[in-house]
C-alpha positions in Angstrom: -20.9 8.1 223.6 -20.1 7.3 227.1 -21.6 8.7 230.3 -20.3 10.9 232.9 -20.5 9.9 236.3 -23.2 10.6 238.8 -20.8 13.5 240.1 -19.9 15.1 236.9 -23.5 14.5 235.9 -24.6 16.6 239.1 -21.9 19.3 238.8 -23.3 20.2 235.2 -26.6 20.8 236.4 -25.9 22.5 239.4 -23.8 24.7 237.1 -27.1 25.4 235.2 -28.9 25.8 238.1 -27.0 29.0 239.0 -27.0 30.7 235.8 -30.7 30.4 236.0 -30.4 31.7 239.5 -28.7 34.7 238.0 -31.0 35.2 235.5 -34.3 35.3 237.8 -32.6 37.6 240.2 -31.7 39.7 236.7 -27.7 40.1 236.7 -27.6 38.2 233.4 -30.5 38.1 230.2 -29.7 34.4 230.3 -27.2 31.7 228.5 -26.1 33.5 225.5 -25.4 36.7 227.6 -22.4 34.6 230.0 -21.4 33.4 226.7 -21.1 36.8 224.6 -19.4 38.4 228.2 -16.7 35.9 228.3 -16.0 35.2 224.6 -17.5 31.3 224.9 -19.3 29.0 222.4 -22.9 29.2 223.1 -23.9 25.7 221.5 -21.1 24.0 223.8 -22.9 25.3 226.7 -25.9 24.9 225.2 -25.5 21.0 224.8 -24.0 20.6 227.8 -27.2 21.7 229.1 -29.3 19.6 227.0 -27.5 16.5 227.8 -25.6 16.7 231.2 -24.7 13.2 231.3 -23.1 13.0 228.2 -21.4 16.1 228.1 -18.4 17.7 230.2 -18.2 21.6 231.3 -14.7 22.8 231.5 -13.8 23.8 234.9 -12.9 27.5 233.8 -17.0 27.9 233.5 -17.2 27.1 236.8 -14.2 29.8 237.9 -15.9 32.5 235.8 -19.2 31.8 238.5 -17.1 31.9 240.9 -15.2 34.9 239.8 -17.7 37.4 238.6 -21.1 36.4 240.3 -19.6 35.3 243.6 -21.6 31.7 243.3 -19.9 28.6 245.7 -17.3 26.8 244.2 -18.4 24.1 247.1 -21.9 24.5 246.3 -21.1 24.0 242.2 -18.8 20.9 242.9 -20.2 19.1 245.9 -23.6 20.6 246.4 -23.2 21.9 249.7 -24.3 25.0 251.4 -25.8 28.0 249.8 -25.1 28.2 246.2 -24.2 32.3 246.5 -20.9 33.6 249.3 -22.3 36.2 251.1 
């Protein structure tokens, strides 16, 4: 299996930075909730989790962060500024 770049490799675990975000600050239980609520496979996520540099997120996670928890799209993708829009 080949490996993603640095940048995809970052984008996946900045992705799973925020969900955890969201769960410490209680708007989600945690993984498997964001799955159920959007009709997702949890052990995709799940791997991509486990293995960020082997694995890909599809960008519609990313929209459905943006979209319902109001977390930076630029913050996500290039790791800039604060990872919630005020």
């Amino acid at each position: 299996m080949r490996q993603n770049s640095p940048e995809a490799t970052e984008i996946n675990k900045r992705f799973f930075l925020a969900i955890d975000y969201l769960v410490d600050i209680k708007e989600i239980r945690g993984l498997y909730t964001f799955t159920k609520k959007h009709n997702l496979n949890y052990w995709n996520l799940y791997t991509v989790r486990k293995e960020p540099g082997r694995r890909v997120l599809k960008v519609e996670y990313i929209a459905l962060l943006a979209k319902d928890f109001n977390i930076s799209l630029e913050y996500i993708l290039l790791g800039n500024g604060p990872m919630r829009k005020e």
